[in-house]
C-alpha positions as CSV (number, residue, x, y, z in Angstrom):
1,X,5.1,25.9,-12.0
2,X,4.8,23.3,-9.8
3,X,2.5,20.5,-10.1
4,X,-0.9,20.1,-8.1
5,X,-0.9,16.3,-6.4
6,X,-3.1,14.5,-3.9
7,X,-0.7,12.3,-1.5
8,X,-2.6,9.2,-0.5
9,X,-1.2,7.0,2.4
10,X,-1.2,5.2,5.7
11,X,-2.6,8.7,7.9
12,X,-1.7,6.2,11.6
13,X,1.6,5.0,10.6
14,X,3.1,7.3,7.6
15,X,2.0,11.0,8.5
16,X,5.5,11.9,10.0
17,X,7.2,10.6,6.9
18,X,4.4,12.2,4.4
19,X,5.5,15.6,6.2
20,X,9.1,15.3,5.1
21,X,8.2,14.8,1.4
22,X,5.6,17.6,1.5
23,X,8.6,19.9,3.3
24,X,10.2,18.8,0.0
25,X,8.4,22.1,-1.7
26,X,8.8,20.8,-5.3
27,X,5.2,20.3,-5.4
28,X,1.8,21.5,-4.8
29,X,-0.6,19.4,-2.6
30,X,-3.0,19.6,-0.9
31,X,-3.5,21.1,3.0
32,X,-3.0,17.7,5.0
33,X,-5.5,17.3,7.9
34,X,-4.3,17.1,11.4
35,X,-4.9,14.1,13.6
36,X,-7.7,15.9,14.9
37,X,-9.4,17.4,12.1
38,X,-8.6,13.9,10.4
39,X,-10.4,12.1,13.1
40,X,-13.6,14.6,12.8
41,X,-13.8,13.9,8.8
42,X,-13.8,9.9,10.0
43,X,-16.0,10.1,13.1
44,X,-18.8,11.6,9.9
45,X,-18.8,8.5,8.3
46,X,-18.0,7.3,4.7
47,X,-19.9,9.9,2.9
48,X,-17.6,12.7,4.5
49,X,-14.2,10.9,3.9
50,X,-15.8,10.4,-0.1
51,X,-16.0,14.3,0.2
52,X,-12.7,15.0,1.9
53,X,-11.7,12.9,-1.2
54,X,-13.4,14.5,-3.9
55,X,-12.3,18.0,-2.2
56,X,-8.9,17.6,-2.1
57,X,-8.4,15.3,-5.2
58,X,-9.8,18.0,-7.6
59,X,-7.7,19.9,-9.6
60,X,-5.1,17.7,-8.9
61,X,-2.8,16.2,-11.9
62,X,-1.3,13.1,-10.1
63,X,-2.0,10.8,-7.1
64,X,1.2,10.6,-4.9
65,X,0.8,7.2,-3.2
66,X,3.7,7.4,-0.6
67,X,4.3,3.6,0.9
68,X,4.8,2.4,4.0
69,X,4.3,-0.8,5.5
70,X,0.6,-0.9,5.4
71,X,-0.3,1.4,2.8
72,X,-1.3,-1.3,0.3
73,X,-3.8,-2.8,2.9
74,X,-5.5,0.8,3.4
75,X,-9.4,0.6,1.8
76,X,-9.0,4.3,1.5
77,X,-5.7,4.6,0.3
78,X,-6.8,1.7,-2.7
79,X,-10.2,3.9,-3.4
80,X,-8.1,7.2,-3.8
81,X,-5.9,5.6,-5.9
82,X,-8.8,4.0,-8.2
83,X,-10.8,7.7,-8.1
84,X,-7.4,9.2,-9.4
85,X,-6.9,7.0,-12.0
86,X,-10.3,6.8,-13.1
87,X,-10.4,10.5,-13.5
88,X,-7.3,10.7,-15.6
89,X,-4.9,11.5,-13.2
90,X,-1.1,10.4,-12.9
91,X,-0.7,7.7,-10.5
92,X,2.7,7.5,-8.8
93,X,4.1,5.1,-5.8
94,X,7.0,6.2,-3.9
95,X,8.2,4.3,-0.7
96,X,8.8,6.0,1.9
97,X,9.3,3.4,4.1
98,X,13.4,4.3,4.9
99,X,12.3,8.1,5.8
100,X,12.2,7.9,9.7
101,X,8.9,8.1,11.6
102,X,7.6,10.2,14.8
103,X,9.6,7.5,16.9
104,X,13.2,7.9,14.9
105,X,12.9,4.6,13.1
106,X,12.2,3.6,9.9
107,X,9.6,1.0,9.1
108,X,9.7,-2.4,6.8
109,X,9.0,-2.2,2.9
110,X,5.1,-2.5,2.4
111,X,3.3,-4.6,-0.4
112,X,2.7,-2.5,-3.6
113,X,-0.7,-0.9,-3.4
114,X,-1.5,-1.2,-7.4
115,X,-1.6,-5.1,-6.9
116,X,-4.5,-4.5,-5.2
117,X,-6.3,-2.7,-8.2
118,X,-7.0,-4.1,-11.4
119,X,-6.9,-2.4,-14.7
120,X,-10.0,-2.7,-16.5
121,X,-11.4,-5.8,-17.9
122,X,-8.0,-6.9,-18.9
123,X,-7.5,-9.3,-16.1
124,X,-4.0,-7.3,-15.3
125,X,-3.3,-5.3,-12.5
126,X,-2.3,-1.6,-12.0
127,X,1.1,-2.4,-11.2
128,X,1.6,-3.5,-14.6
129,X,1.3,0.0,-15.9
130,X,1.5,2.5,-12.7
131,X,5.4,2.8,-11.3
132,X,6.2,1.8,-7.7
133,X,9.2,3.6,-7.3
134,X,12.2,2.8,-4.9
135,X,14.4,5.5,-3.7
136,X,17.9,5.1,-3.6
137,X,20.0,5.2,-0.3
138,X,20.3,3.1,2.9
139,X,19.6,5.6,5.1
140,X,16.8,8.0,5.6
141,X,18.9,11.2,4.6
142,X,19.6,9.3,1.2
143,X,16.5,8.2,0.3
144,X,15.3,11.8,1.5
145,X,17.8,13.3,-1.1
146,X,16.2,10.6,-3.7
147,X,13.0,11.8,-3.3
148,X,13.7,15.5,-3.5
149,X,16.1,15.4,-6.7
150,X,13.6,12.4,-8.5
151,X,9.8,13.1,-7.3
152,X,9.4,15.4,-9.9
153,X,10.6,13.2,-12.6
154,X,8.6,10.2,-11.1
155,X,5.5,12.4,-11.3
156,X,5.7,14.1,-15.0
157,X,6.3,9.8,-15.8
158,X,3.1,9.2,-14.2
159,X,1.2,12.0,-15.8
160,X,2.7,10.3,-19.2
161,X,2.0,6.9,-18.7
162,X,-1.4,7.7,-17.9
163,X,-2.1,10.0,-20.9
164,X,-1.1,6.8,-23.4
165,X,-3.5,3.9,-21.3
């Protein structure tokens, strides 16, 4: 059976590449918005992107950050994955920076999001504990192949490691 995720990431820059991972059909996530429905959920405010959130978070077993350039600087992205792991949810990075975009190019390697979170009162910080993983290949049909053959692996690790912290 496969497993039920929320994909967090960069909607602007990254939904092109999100699309090739979802195509990917090891996993079960949720419906992504279009640009336009997208844009309606923001144009409401904060309260209805916390509900999109809540929504399409529930039921779900892991958060699938997928990182681009600017993923880590995403308020939304960093609040999806604190909600996920707060909840008891996996919480897995994959870059998918090498994948190519809507334009046929790939993008630079972005910061790791889980700096940007802390982990509890302990003074360290998410990425101590929570995997950013790094596809192997140099080109985007390589690291496409990493993805499909690993992102199931990456995930059941997440799932783990959260179960023990």
């Amino acid at each position: 059976m496969a497993r039920r995720v929320f994909f967090s990431f960069h909607f602007a820059n990254d939904f092109w590449r999100t699309q090739q991972v979802r195509n990917i059909g090891a996993l079960e996530g949720q419906t992504l918005c279009t640009a336009n429905a997208w844009e309606e959920v923001k144009r409401k405010g904060k309260a209805s992107i916390e509900e999109w959130i809540d929504d399409n978070m529930y039921g779900k077993s892991c958060v699938v950050v997928l990182v681009g350039s600017e993923t880590a600087s995403r308020p939304w992205v960093i609040r999806e994955i604190v909600k996920g792991w707060d909840a008891g949810k996996g919480v897995v990075g994959i870059r998918i920076n090498k994948l190519l975009g809507h334009d046929g190019n790939s993008c630079a390697a972005g910061s790791n999001p889980f700096d940007e979170v802390g982990y509890g009162n302990t003074g360290k910080k998410l990425s101590s504990i929570a995997k950013l993983v790094t596809p192997s290949g140099t080109d985007s049909k390589a690291v496409y192949d990493s993805i499909k053959n690993g992102i199931e692996s990456w995930i059941e690790d997440a799932i783990a490691i959260r179960s023990k912290n």
